[in-house]
C-alpha positions in Angstrom: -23.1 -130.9 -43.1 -20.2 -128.5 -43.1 -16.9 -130.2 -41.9 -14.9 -127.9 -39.9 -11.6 -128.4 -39.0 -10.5 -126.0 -35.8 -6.8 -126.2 -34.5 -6.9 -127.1 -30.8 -6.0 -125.3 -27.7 -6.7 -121.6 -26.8 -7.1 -120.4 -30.6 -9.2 -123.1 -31.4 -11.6 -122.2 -28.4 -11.8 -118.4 -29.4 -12.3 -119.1 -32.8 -14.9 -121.7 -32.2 -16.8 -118.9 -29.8 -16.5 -117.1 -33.2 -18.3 -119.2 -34.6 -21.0 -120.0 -32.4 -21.6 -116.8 -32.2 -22.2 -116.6 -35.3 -24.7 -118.9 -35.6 -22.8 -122.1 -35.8 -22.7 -123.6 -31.9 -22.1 -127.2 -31.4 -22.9 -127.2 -27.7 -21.5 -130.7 -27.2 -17.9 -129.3 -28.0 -17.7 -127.5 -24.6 -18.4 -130.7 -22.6 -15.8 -132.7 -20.4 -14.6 -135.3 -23.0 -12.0 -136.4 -24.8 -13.7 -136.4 -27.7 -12.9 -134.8 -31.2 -15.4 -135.1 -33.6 -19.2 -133.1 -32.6 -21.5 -132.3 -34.7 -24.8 -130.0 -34.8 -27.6 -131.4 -37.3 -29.8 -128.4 -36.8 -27.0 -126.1 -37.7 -25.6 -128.2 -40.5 -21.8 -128.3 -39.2 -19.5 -131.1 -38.0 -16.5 -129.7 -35.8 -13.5 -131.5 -35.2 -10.3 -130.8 -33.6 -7.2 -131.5 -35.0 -3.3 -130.2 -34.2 -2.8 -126.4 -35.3 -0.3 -127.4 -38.3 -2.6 -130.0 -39.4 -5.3 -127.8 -40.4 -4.4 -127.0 -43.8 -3.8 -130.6 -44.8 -7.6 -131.6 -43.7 -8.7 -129.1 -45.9 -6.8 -129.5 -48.5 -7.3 -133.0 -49.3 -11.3 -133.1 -48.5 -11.4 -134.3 -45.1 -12.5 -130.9 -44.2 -15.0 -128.1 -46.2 -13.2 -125.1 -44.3 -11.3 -124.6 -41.4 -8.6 -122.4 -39.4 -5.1 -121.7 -40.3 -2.2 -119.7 -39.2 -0.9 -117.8 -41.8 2.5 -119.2 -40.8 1.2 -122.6 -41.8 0.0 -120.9 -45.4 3.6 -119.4 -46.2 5.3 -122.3 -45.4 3.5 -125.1 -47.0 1.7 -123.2 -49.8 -1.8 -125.5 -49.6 -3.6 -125.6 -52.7 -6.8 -124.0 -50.6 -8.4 -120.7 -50.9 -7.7 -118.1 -48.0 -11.0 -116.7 -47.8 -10.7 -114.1 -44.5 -8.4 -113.1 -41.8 -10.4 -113.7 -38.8 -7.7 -111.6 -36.5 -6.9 -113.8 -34.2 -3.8 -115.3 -33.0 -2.0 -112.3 -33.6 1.8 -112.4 -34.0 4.4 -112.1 -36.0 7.0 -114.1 -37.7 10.9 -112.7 -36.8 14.2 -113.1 -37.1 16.0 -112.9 -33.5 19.2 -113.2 -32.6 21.7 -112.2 -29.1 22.1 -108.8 -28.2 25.4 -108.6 -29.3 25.2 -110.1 -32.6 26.6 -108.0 -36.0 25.6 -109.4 -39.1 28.9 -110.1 -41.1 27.8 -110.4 -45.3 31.3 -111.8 -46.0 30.1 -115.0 -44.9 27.1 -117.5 -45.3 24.4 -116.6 -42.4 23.2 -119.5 -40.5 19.4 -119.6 -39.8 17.4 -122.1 -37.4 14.3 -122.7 -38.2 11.3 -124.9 -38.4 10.2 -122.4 -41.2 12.5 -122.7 -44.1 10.5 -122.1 -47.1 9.2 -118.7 -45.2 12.9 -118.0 -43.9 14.8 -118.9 -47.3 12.4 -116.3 -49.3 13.0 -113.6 -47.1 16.5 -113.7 -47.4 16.4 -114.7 -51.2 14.6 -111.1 -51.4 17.3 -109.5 -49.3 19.9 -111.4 -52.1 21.7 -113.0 -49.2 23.3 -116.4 -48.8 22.3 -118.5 -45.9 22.6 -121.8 -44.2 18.9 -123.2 -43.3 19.4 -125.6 -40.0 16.1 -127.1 -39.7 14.7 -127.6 -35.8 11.7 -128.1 -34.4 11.6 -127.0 -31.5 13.4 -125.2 -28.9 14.8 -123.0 -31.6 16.1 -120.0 -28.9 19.3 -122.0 -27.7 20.7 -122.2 -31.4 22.2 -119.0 -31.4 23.0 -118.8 -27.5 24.7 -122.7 -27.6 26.9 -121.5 -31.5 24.4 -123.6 -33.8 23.3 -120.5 -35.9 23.7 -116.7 -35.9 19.3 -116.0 -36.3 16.6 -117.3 -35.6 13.9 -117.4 -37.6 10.4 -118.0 -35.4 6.9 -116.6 -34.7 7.2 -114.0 -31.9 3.9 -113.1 -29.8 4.6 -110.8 -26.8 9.0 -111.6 -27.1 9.0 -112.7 -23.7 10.4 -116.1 -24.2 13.5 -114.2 -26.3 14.2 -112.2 -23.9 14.3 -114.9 -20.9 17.1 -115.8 -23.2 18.9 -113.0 -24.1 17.5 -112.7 -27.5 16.2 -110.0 -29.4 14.2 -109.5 -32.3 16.0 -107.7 -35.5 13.5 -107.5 -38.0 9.5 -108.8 -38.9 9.5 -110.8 -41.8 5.2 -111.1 -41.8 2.8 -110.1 -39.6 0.3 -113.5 -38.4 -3.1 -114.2 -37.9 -5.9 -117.2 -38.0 -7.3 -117.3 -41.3 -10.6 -119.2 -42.5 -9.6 -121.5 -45.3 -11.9 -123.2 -47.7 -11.2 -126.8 -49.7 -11.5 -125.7 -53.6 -13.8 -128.4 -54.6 -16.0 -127.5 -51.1 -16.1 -124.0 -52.1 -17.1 -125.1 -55.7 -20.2 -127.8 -54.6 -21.3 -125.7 -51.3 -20.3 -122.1 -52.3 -23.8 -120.9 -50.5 -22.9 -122.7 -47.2 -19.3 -121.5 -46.9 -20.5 -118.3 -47.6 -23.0 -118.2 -44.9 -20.5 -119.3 -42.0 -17.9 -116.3 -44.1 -20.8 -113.4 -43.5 -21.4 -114.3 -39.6 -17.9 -114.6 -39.1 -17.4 -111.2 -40.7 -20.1 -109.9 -38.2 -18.0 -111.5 -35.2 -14.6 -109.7 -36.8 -15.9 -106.0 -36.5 -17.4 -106.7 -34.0 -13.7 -107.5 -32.0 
């Protein structure tokens, strides 16, 4: 069987309808329970649910064949896993925000807060300019409002938490989506598997 890691909450449920409408249903998922591992026999997949930023990791060490990534998670970590489709879903963007008021000043170092650094140190290594990474992990929007930093550097969906605190975005760094990722040795030993699951998913893409 396929192992399938799917990140939970609301993405994880439309991508699994993806899936299942593909072919792939695990009808036992959709049941009351509190538990995380179900498998199909008949449809030769295993599904288990796992937190969002942990997706990547599963696959990448073996624990998982193929499973669903933000591509947030990809730029940031830089898995050794093959990014086999954008699935376009969990659309967003990744941002840098900042107050309403706020000038940018290249005299001095900028100060970005961010749980992203990798993705927000090489977009400003490609701008050529010098910043100050302060790492947080959550609650990023009252950096700039409280002094901590000057921009933020976060995934923005619809901006309304930004503007509930007088933020607003400047510029979009990279657009974001769910993408189906495949373990290397996986796609190696069960090419003809993956492939199947790639092709109905495809289907369920156009047909969004």
């Amino acid at each position: 069987m396929l192992n399938i890691a799917l990140p939970k909450g609301r993405l994880g449920e439309k991508v699994y309808a993806m899936f299942a409408a593909a072919g792939f249903e695990c009808p036992s998922i959709l049941e009351p329970n509190r538990k995380l591992i179900f498998e199909n026999e008949a449809a030769g997949v295993r599904y288990f649910w796992v937190k969002p930023s942990d997706v990547a990791i599963y696959v990448e060490r073996g624990a998982a064949d193929i499973g669903v990534a933000g591509k947030d998670i990809l730029l940031e970590y830089a898995p050794e896993v093959y990014e086999l489709m954008d699935l376009n879903v969990g659309l967003c963007r990744m941002a840098v925000a900042a107050k309403r008021d706020f000038r940018d000043n290249p005299a001095r170092t900028l100060r970005v807060a961010t749980k992203f650094a990798n993705i927000a140190r090489g977009y400003y290594a490609g701008l050529g300019r010098d910043i100050d990474i302060i790492h947080l992990n959550g609650s990023i929007e009252i950096a700039p409002i409280l002094g901590l930093s000057d921009v933020i550097v976060d995934i923005v969906e619809t901006g309304k938490t930004l503007l509930e605190n007088d933020l607003v975005p400047m510029e979009t760094i990279v657009p974001i989506s769910a993408r189906l990722i495949a373990n290397k040795a996986s796609y190696k030993f069960h090419a003809d598997e993956i492939e199947a699951v790639a092709q109905g998913l495809k289907g369920q893409v156009k047909a969004d």
